[in-house]
N, C-alpha and C positions, 0 to 999 in steps of 0.2 A: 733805048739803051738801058740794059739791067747793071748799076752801077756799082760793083764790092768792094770800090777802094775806100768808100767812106769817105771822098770830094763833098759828096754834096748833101751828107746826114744834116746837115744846118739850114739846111734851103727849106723854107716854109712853104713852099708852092709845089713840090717834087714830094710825091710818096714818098711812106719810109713802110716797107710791105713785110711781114711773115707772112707766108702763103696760108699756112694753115690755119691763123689768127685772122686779118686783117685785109685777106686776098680784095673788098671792095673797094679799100684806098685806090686797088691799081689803076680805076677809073679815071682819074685825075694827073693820071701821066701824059693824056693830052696834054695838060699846061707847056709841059718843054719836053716831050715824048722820053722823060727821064722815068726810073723807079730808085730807087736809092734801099740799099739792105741798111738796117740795123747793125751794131758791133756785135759780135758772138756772144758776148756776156747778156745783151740783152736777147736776144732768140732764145741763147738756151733758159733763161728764165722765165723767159713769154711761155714758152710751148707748155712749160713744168706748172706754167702758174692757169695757165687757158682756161683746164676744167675748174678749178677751184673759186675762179672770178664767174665763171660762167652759172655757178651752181650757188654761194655762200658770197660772193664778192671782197675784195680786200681791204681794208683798211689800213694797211703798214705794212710794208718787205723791210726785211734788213738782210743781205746778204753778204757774207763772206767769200769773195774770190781767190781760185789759189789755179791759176795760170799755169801752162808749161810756158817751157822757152820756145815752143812751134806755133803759138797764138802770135809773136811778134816776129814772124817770119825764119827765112832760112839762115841770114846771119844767126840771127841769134841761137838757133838750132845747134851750128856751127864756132859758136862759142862757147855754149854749154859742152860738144864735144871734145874741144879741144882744150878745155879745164881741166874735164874728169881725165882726159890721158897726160896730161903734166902731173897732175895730183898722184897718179899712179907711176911714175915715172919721177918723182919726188923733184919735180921743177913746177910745183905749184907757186912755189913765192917769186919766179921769175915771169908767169901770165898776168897781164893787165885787162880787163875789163873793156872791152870798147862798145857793145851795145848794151850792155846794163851799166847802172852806174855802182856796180859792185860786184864780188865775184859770185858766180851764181853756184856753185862746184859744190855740191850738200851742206846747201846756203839757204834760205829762203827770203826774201828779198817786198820787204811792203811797200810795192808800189813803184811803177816806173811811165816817163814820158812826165809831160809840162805839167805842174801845179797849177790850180785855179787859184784865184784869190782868197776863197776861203778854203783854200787847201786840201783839195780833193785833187787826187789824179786822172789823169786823161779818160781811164778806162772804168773808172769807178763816176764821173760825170756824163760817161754815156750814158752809161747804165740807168740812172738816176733822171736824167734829161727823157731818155726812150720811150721807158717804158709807159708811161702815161700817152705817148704819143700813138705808141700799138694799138694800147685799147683804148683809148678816147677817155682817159680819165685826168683830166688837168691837173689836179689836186692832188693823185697817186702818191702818197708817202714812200716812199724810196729811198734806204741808206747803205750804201754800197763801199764797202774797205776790198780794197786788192793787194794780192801777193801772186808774187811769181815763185813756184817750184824747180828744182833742178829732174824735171820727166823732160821728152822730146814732144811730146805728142799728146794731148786731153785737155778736158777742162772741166774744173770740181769745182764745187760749192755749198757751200752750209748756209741754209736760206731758214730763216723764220718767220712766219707768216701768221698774221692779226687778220681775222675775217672778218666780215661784215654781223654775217648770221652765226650762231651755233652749230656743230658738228660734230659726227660722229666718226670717230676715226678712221674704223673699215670702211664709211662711205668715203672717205677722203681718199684712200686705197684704191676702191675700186673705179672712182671718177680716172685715176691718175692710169690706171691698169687697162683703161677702155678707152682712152685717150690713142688717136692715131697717130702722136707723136710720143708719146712716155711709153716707159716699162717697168713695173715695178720689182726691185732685184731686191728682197729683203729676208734672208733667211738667217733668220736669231737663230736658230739651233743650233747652226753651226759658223755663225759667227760669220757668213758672205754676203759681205756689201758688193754695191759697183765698184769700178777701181777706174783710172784714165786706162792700162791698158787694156781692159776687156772692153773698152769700145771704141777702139782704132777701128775704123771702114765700117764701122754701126750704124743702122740710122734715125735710132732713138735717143731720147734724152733718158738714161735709167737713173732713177730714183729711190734712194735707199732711207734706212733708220728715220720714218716717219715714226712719229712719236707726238701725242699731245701734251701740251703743258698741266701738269699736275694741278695748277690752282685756276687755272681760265678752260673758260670750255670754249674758246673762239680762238683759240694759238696752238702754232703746232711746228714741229722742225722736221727738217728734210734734208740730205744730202743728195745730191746731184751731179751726174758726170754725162761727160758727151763728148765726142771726138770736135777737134774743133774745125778742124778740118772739111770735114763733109756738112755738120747738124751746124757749125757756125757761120758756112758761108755757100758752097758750094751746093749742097742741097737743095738749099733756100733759092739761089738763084734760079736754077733746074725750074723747081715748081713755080716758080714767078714765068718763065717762059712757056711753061705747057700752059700756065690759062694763060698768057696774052695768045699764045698760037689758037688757042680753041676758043677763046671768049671776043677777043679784040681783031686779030688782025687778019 
């Protein structure tokens, strides 16, 4: 079973697979003939972060997440639509909230689902718990803030990245560019980054306004988008079943 509800991201005995990253974990699905995906926040940052770890290694992510309302399903899709047409129909102060805990109608909303103890949210503790688990780095520094956007559909993010080694920016470019998962969309001349909707039914992670930090030669920032849709869940599954079809079963 290739599992996307995220039952069983907690299970220590059950993969937790990007295919592109991580496809050997899936070895170990004998244990309970399970595979368990990752939350989308963590995929789309694996795939963005792959060549970089692969090449310079990481020392500290901090990411900024900014959600649509289609990352927490179709209510919520359908709550965000039925905002924005009160709002236009000036019965906004008669709609209340019932999947976010606020109104999300050209709102932007930090953070939603259970707090942890030291107060992190749901989706920002995946994040933070996963990624280390992808790439087999225990000690992975990881600090992840979430906000939810009033879009239907993507998934953005403002990632800053501590390397191991030294780097040089174009090569950080071209790792990202030759990557069978990234694309890099960065045209300063005319001012075109990614956006959530230029990559509704994509199925890359495109990666914008890299840029290194003017006083360190081992940091550098990135913006990031991807449908969540397909690069957060669906994709991922796909490629988990063509190798258990060709490799396993």
């Amino acid at each position: 079973m290739i599992d996307i509800s995220g039952y069983f991201r907690n299970e220590k005995d059950i993969p937790m697979v990007v295919a592109d990253i991580n496809k050997d974990d899936m070895d170990f699905y004998k244990n309970r003939g399970i595979i368990c995906l990752p939350s989308c926040s963590s995929t789309v940052t694996s795939l963005a972060l792959k060549p970089i770890i692969d090449n310079y290694g990481v020392e500290r992510v901090v990411v900024s997440i900014y959600a649509s309302a289609g990352v927490f399903g179709m209510s919520a899709t359908e709550e965000l639509f039925n905002q924005t047409k009160a709002w236009f129909e000036f019965r906004h102060e008669d709609i209340k909230p019932k999947i976010f805990n606020q109104k999300i109608v050209f709102n932007c909303i930090s953070g939603i689902g259970d707090l942890s103890d030291d107060r992190f949210f749901e989706e920002e503790d995946r994040l933070m718990n996963e990624m280390g688990r992808i790439f087999h780095e225990k000690n992975m520094s990881v600090f992840a803030t979430q906000a939810v956007v009033p879009i239907f559909r993507g998934y953005l993010e403002s990632v800053n990245v501590t390397t191991k080694k030294p780097f040089d920016i174009d090569s950080i470019k071209n790792l990202i560019n030759n990557s069978n998962s990234c694309k890099m969309v960065d045209n300063h001349k005319d001012l075109r980054y990614s956006t959530a909707i230029d990559t509704v039914g994509k199925d890359d992670v495109f990666v914008s306004r890299l840029r290194a930090n003017r006083v360190s030669d081992n940091e550098f920032g990135a913006w990031n988008s991807a449908d969540n849709l397909r690069i957060g869940s669906a994709l991922n599954a796909v490629k988990i079943a063509e190798v258990l079809i060709e490799e396993y079963l």
